[in-house]
Each structure stands twice: as structure tokens, then as C-alpha cells.
Rosetta silent file (secondary structure, phi, psi, omega in degrees, C-alpha in Angstrom):
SEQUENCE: XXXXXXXXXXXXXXXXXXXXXXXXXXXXXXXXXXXXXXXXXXXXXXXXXXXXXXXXXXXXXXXXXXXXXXXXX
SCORE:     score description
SCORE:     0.000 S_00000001
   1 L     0.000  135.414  173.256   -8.652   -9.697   -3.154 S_00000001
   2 E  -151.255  132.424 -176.775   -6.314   -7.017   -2.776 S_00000001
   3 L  -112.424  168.721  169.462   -2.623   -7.124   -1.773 S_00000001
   4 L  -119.511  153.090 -141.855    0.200   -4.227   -1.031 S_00000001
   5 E  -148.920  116.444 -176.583    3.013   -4.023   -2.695 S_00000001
   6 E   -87.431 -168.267  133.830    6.496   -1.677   -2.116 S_00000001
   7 L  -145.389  146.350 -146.709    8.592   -1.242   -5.003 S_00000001
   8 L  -111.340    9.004  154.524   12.319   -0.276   -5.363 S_00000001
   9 L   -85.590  -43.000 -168.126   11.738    1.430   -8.453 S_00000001
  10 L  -131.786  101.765 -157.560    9.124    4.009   -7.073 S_00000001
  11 L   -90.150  150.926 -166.205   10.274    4.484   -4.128 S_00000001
  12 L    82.846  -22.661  169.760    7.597    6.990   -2.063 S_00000001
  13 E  -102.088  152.855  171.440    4.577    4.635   -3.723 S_00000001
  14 E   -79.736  128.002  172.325    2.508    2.042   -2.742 S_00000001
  15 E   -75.487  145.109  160.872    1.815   -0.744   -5.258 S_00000001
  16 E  -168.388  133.087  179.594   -1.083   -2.702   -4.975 S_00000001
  17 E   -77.596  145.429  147.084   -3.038   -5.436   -6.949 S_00000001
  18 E  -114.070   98.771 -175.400   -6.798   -5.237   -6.900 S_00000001
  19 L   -27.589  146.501 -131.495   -8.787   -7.642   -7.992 S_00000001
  20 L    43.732  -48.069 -172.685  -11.114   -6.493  -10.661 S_00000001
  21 L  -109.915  -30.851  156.280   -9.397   -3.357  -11.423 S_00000001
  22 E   130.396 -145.876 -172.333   -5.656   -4.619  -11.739 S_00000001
  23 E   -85.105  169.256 -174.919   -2.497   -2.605  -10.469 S_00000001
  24 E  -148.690  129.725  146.073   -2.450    0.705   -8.829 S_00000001
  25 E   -73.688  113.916  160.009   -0.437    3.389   -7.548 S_00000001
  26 E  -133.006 -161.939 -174.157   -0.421    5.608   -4.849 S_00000001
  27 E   -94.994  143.102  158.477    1.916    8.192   -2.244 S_00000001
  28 L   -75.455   80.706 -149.182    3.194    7.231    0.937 S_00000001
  29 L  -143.250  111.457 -177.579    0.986    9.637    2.400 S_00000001
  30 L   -53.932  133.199 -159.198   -2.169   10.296    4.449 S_00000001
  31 L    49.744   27.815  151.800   -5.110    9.601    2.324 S_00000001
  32 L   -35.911  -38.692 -174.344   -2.359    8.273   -0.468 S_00000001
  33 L   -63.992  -25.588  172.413   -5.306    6.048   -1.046 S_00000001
  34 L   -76.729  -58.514  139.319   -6.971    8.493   -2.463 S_00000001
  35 L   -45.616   19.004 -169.618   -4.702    9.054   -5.065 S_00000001
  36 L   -69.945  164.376  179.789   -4.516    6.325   -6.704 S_00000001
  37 L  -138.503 -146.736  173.665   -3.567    5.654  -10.420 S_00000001
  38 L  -132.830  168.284 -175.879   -3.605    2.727  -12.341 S_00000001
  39 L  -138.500  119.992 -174.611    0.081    1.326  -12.794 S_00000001
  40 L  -142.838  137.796  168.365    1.887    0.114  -15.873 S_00000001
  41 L   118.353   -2.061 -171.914    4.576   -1.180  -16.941 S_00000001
  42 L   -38.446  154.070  153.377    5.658   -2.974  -13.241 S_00000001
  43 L  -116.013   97.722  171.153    8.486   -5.615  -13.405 S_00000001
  44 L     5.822  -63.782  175.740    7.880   -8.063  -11.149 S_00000001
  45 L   -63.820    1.084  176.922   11.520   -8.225   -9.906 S_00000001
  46 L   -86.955  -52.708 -154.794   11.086   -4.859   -8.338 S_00000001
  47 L   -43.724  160.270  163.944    7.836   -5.694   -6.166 S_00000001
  48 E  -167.167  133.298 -148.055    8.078   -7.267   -2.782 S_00000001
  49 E   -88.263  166.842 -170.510    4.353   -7.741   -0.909 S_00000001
  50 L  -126.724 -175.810  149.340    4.338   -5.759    2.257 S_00000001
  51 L   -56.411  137.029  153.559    1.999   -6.303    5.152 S_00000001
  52 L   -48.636  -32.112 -154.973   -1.288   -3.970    4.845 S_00000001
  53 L   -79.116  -22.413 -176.842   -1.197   -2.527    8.085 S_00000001
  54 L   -57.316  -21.322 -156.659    1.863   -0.472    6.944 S_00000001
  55 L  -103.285  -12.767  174.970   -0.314    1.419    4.453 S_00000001
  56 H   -14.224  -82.546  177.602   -2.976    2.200    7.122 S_00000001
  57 H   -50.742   -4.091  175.471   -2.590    5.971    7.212 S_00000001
  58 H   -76.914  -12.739 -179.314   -2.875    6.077    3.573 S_00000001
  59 L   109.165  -26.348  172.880   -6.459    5.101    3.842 S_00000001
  60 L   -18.733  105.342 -177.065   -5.326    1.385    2.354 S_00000001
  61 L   -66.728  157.716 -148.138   -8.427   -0.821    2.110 S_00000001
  62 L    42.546   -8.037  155.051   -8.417   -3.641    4.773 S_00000001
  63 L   -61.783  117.670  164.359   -5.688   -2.071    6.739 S_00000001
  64 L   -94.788  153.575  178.326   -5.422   -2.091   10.091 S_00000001
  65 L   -64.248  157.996  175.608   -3.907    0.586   12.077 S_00000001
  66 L   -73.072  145.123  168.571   -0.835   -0.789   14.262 S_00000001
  67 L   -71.097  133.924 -178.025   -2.048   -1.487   17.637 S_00000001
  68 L   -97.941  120.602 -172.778   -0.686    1.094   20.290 S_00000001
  69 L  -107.719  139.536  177.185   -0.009   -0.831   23.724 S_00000001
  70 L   -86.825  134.332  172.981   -1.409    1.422   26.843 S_00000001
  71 L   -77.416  130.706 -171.996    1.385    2.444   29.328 S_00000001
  72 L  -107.286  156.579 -150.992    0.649    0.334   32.301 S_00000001
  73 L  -107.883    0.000    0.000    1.422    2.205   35.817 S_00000001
């Protein structure tokens, strides 16, 4: 299981629980995902779960990319 997570304390990172390994940080960034950190010290009351697909370009596991609609003639 792994959810995403904004937070209005650290504002430019991604939050995100992972099962097994706990919480994590990274940058709202391409390949942010890569970057990751472990995260401590979170207060609930900041967190608020986001969709995944927002974190897509970061690399964000289980993220899908936003779908892109084709111009139709």
C-alpha cells in the first residue's frame, strides 16, 4: 500500500506513506521520486491525501500520467 500525501508545512514536497518502509519525503520535481527521504516528525493536521496521478512526473509509484485528450478535427 502506498498513498500521497501534500503537506502545508513543506510546501514543494510530496509526503507519502509506504507500507513497509513508513513515511517519506520527496521534491515536487521530475524524478522527485528519486529523492526520497524518510520523514519525521509529520503532524497529522498538516497532511491532506492527494490523488497519485498528480505526482506522476516525479516518478511516484502507481501513478498514472494525466490522460491528454487528442484534438479531434
Amino acid at each position: 500500500m502506498i498513498r500521497l500525501y501534500s503537506s502545508a508545512v513543506h510546501p514543494g514536497q510530496w509526503v507519502a506513506y509506504v507500507g513497509g518502509t513508513g513515511w517519506v519525503m520527496f521534491p515536487v520535481r521530475e524524478n522527485g521520486w528519486e529523492q526520497r527521504r524518510p520523514a519525521r516528525g509529520l503532524d497529522p493536521v498538516h497532511l491532506r491525501q492527494a490523488p497519485a496521478r498528480l505526482a506522476a512526473p516525479t516518478g511516484f509509484p502507481g501513478a498514472e500520467p494525466a490522460l491528454e485528450y487528442a484534438k479531434v478535427a
